[in-house]
SEVO-548723 format. One record per residue (C-alpha): residue number from 1; y negated, z, x negated. Coordinates in nm, 4 decimals, always signed. Layout:
+-----+----------+----------+----------+
: num :        v :        w :        u :
+-----+----------+----------+----------+
: NUM :        Y :        Z :        X :
...
+-----+----------+----------+----------+
This chain:
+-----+----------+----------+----------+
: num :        v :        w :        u :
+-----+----------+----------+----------+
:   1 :  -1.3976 :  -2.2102 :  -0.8744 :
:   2 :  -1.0882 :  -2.4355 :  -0.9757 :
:   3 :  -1.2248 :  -2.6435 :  -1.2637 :
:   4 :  -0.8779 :  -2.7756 :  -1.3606 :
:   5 :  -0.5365 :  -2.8053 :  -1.2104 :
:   6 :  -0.1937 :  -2.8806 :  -1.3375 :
:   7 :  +0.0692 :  -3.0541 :  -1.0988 :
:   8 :  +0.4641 :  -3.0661 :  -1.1680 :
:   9 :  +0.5436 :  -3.4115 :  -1.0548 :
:  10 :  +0.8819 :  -3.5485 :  -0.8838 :
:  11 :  +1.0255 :  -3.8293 :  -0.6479 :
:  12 :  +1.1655 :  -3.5146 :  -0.4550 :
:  13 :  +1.0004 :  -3.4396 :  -0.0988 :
:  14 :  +0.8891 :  -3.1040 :  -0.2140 :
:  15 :  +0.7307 :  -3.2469 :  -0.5616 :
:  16 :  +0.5725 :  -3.5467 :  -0.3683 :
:  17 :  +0.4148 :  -3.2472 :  -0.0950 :
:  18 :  +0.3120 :  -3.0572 :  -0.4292 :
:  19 :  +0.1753 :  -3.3520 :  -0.5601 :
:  20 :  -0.0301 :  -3.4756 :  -0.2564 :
:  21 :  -0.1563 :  -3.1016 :  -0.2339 :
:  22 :  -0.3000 :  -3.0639 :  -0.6028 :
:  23 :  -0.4682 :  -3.4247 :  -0.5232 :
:  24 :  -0.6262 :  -3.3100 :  -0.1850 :
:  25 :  -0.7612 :  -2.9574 :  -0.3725 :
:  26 :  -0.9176 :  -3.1585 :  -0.7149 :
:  27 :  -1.0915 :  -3.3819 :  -0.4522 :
:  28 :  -1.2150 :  -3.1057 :  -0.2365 :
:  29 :  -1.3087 :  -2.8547 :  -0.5568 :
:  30 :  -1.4251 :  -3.1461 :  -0.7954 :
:  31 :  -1.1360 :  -3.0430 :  -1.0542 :
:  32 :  -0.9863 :  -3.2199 :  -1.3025 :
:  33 :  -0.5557 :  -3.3111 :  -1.2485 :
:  34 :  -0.3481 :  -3.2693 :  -1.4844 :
:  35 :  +0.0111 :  -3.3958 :  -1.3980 :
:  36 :  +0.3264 :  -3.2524 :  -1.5885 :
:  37 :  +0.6731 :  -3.4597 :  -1.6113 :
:  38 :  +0.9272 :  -3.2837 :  -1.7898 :
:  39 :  +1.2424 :  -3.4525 :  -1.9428 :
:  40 :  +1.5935 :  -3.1931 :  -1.9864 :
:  41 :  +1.6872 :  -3.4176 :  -2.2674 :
:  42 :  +2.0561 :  -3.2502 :  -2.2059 :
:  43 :  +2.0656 :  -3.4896 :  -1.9353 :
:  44 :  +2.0308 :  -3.7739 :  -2.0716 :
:  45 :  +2.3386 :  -3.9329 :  -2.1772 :
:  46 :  +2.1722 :  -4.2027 :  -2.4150 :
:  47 :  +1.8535 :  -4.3486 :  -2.5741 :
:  48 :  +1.9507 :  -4.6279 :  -2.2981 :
:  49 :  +1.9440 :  -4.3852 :  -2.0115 :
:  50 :  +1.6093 :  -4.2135 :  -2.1548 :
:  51 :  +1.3630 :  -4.5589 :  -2.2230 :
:  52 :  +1.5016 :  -4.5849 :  -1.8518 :
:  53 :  +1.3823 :  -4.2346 :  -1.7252 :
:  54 :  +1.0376 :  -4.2957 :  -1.9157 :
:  55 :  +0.9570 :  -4.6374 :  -1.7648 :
:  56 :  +1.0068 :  -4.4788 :  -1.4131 :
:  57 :  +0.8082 :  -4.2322 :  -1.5367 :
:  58 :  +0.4935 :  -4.4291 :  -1.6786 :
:  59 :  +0.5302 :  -4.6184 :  -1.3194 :
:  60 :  +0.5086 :  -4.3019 :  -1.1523 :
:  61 :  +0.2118 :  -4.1359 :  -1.3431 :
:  62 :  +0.0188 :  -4.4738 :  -1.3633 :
:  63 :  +0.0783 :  -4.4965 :  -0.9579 :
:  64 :  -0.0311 :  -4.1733 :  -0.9261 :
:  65 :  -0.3265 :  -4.1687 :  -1.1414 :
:  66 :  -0.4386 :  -4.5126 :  -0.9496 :
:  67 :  -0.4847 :  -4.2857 :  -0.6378 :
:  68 :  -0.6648 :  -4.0345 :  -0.8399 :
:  69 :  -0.9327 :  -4.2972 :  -0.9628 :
:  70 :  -0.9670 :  -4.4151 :  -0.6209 :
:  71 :  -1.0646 :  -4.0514 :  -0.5374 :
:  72 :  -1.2632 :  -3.9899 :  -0.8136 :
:  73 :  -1.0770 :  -3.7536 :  -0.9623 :
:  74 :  -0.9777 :  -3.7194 :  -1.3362 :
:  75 :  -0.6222 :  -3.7760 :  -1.3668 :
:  76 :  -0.4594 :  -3.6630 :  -1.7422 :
:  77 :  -0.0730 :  -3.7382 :  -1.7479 :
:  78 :  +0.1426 :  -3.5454 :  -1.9602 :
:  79 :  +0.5225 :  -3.5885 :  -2.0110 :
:  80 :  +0.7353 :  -3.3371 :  -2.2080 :
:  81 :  +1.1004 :  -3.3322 :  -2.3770 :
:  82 :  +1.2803 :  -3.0025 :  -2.3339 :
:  83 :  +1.3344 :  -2.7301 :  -2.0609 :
:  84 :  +1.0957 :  -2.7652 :  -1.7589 :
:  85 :  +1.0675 :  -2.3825 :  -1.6989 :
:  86 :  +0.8839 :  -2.3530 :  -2.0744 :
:  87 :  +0.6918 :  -2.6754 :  -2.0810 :
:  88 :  +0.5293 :  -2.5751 :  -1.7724 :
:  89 :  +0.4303 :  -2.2164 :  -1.7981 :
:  90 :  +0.3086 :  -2.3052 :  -2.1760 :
:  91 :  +0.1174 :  -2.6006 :  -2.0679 :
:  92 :  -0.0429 :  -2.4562 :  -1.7254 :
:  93 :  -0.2108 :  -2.2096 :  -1.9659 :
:  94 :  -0.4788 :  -2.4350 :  -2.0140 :
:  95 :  -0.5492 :  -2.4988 :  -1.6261 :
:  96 :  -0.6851 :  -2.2444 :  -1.3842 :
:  97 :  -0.4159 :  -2.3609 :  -1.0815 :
:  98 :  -0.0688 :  -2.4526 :  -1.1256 :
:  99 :  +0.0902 :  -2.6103 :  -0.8485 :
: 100 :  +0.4490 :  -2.6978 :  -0.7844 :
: 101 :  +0.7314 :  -2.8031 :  -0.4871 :
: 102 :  +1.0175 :  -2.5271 :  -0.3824 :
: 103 :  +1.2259 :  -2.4416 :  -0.0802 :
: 104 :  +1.2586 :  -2.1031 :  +0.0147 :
: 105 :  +1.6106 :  -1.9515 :  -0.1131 :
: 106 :  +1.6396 :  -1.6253 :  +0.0658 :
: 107 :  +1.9596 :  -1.5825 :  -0.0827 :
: 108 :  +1.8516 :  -1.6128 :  -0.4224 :
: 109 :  +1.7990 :  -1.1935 :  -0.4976 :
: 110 :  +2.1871 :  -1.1754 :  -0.3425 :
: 111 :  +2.3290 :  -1.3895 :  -0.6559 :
: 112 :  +2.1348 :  -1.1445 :  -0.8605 :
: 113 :  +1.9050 :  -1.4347 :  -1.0368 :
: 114 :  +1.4928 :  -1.5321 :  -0.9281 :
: 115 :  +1.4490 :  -1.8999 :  -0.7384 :
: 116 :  +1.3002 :  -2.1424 :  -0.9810 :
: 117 :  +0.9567 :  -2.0917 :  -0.8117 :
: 118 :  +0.9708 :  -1.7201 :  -0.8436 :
: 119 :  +1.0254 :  -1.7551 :  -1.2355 :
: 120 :  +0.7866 :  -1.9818 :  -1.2984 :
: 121 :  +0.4963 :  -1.7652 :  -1.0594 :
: 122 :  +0.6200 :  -1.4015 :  -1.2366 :
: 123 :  +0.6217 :  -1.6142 :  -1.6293 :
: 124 :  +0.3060 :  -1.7859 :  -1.5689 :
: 125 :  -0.0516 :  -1.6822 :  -1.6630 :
: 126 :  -0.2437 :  -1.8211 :  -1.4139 :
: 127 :  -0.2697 :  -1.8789 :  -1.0328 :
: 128 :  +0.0466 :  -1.9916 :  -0.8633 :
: 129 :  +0.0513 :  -2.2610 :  -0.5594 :
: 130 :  +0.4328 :  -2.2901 :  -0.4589 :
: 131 :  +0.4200 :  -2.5432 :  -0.1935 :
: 132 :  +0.7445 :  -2.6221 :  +0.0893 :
: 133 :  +0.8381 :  -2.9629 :  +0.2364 :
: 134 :  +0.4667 :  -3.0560 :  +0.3385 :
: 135 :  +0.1077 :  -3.0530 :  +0.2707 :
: 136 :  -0.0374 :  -2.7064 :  +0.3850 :
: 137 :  -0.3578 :  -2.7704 :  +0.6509 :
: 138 :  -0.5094 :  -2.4541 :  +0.5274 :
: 139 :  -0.5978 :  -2.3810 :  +0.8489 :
: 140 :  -0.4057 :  -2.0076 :  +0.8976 :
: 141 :  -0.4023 :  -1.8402 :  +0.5581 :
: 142 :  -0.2340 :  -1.4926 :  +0.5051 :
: 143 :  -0.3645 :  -1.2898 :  +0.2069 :
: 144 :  -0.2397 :  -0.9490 :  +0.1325 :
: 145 :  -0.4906 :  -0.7152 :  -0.0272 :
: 146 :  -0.4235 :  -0.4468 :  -0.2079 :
: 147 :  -0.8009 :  -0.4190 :  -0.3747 :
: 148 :  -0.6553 :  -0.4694 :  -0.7376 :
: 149 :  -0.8132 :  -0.7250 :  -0.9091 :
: 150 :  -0.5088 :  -0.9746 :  -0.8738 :
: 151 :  -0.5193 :  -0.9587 :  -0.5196 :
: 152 :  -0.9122 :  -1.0083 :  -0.5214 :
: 153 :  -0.8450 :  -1.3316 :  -0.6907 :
: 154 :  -0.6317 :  -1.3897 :  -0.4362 :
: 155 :  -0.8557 :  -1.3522 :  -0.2044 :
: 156 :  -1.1546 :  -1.5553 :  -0.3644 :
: 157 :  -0.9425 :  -1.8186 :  -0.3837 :
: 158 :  -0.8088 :  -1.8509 :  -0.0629 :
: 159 :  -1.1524 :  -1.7657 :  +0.0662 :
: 160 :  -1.2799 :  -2.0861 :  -0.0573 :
: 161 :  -0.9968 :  -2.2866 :  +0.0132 :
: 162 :  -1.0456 :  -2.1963 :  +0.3941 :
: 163 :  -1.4159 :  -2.2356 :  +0.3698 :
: 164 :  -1.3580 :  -2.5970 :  +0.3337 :
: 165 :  -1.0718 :  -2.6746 :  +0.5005 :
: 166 :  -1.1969 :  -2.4630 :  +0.8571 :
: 167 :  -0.9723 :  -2.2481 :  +0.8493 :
: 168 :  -0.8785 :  -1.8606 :  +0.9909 :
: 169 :  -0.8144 :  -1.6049 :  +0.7179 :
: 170 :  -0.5675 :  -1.2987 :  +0.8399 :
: 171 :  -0.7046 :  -1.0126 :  +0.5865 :
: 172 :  -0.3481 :  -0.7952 :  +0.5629 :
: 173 :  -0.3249 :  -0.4708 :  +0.4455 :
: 174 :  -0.0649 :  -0.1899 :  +0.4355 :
: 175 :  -0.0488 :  +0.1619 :  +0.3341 :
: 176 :  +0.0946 :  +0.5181 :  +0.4579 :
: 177 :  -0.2346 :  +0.6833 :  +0.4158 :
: 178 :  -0.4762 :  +0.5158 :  +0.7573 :
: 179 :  -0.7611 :  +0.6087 :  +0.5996 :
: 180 :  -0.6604 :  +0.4347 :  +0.2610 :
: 181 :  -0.5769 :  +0.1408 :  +0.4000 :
: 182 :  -0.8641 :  +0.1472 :  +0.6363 :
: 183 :  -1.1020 :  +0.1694 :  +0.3292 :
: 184 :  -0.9391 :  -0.1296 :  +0.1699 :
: 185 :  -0.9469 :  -0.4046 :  +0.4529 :
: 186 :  -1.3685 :  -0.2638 :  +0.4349 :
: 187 :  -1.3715 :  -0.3600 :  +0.1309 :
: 188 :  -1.1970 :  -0.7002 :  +0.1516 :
: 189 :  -1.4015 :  -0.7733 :  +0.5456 :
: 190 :  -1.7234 :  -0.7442 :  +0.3174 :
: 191 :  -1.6702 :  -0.9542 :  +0.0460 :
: 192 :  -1.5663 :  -1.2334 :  +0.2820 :
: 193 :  -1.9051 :  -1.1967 :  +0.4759 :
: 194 :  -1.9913 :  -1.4411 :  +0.1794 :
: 195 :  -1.7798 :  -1.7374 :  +0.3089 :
: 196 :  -1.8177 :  -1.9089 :  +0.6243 :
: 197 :  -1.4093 :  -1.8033 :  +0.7342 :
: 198 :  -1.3113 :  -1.6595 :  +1.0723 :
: 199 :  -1.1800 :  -1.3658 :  +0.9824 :
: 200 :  -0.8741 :  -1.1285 :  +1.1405 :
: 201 :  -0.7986 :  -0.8077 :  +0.9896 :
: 202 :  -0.4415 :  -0.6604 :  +1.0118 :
: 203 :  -0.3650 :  -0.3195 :  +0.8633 :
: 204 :  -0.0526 :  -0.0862 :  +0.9179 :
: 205 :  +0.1756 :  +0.1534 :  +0.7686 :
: 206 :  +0.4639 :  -0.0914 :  +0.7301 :
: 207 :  +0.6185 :  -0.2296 :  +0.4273 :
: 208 :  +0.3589 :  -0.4666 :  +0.2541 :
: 209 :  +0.6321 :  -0.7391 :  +0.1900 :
: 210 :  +0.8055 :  -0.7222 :  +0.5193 :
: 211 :  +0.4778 :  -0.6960 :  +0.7013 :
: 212 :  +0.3213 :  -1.0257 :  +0.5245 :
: 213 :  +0.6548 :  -1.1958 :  +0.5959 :
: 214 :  +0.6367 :  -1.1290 :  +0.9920 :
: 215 :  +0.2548 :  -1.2289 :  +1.0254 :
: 216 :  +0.3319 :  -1.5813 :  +0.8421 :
: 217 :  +0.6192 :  -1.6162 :  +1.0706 :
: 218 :  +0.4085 :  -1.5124 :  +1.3952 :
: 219 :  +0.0644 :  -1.7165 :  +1.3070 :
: 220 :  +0.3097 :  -1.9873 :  +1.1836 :
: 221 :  +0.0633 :  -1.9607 :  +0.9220 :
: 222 :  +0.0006 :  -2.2503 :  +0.6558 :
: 223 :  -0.0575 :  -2.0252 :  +0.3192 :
: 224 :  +0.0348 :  -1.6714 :  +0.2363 :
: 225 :  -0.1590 :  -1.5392 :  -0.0859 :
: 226 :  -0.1197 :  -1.2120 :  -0.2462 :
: 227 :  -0.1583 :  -1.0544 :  -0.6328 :
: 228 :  +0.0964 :  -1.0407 :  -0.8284 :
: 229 :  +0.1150 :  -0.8974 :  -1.2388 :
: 230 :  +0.3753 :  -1.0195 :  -1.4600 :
: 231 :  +0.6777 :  -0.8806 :  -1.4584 :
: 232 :  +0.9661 :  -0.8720 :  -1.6607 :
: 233 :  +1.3130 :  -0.9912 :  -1.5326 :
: 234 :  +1.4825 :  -0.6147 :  -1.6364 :
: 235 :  +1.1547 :  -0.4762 :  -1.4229 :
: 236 :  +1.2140 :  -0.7206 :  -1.1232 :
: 237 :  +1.6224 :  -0.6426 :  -1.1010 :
: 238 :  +1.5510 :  -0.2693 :  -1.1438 :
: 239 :  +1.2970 :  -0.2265 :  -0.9064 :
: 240 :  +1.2205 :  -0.5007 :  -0.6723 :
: 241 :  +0.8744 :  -0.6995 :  -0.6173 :
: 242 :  +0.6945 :  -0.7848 :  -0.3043 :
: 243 :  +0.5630 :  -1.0914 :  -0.4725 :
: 244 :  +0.9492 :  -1.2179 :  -0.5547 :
: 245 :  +1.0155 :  -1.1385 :  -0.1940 :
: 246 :  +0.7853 :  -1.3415 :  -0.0227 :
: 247 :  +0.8085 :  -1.6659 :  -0.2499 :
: 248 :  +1.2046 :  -1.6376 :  -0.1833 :
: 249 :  +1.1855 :  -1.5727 :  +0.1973 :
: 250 :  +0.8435 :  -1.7689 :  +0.3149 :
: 251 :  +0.8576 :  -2.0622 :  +0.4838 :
: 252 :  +0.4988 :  -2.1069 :  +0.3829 :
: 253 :  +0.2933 :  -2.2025 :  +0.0813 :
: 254 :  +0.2750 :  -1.9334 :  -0.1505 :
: 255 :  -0.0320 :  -1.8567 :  -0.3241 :
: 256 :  +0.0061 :  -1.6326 :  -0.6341 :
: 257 :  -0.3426 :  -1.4987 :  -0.7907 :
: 258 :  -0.3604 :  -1.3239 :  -1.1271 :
+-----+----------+----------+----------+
């Protein structure tokens, strides 16, 4: 399922959740961890200053990787010069997860420019994992389906995810048309009969975004997934995104499938 995941590592509280997170899934999947440091060498004032920034790097990776071994999980370290934003979305192309550390920044649409996470989830090719201030239980997991195939990915993967962790899946799904939407959670309740997941199905008329946004907040869930294409920035400014949305406003880990 997730062969191979690639980690964004940081001394910040939301890096170190991020990082503690892609540990805890590599164990419980059996994938290999790739971790990503990136150096903004316009911030660093002198060769000084940067063999500084490295060592605390190499102490941080070879930490790191120590509680990999222990784990037995394959631990490849990578560090990159240049902007953080690139080095990632290039580099993750060669995982199936990417996982990194954001707070929500509801106000972010208001100054008329994406949150850091929402760039990097709307530039990236693969499955997004934007986790908050602490390590996600997996125990109440929101997924929004649609029935496109980004959102079934969605769904597979937070299907298995709650499979091992024990936790409650709340199968969302919103349309004008009842008997639409009705068809839709079918088809989702179904294909989770495979997976050993408590399931709740939700389905209204609301607005998807909104409506995914008020279940987290009620369940006080631990993950919200949904599908998401990507989008140009002209595309998102013009029109809006649900996906954009919900990794701005959720206080919750936000899953991204593709």
């Amino acid at each position: 399922m997730l062969r191979s995941i690639m980690v964004e590592m940081g001394d910040g509280r939301h890096a170190v959740a991020a990082m503690d997170t892609a540990l805890w899934l590599a164990k419980t999947f059996g994938a290999r961890l790739h971790t990503l440091t990136c150096l903004d060498d316009r911030s660093l004032q002198n060769d000084h200053v940067r063999r500084m920034v490295e060592e605390l790097i190499r102490e941080r990776q070879a930490s790191f990787e120590e509680r990999c071994r222990k784990a037995g999980i394959t631990c490849i370290n990578d560090m990159e010069m240049g902007d953080p934003h690139e080095a990632m979305v290039h580099l993750s192309r060669k995982v199936d997860l990417l996982v990194t550390g954001s707070p929500p920044d509801p106000d972010a649409q208001k100054r008329g420019f994406s949150s850091a996470a929402t760039s990097l989830a709307r530039d990236a090719v693969r499955h997004v994992l934007v986790v908050r201030d602490k390590v996600p239980a997996f125990k109440t997991i929101v997924v929004g389906y649609a029935g496109r195939e980004n959102s079934c990915n969605a769904l597979q993967i937070s299907a298995h995810i709650a499979e091992r962790a024990g936790g409650t899946i709340h199968l969302v799904t919103s349309d004008d048309e009842v008997a639409e939407a009705g068809a839709i959670l079918s088809v989702g309740m179904d294909y989770l009969k495979a997976f050993k997941v408590t399931v709740v199905p939700h389905q209204s008329a609301e607005d998807p975004g909104s409506l995914m946004l008020k279940t987290v907040q009620e369940l006080d869930a631990d993950l919200i997934a949904i599908g998401a294409d990507r989008r140009s920035k002209l595309t998102l400014l013009a029109f809006g995104d649900n996906a954009q949305r919900i990794l701005d406003w959720s206080p919750s880990a936000v899953l991204i499938g593709r």
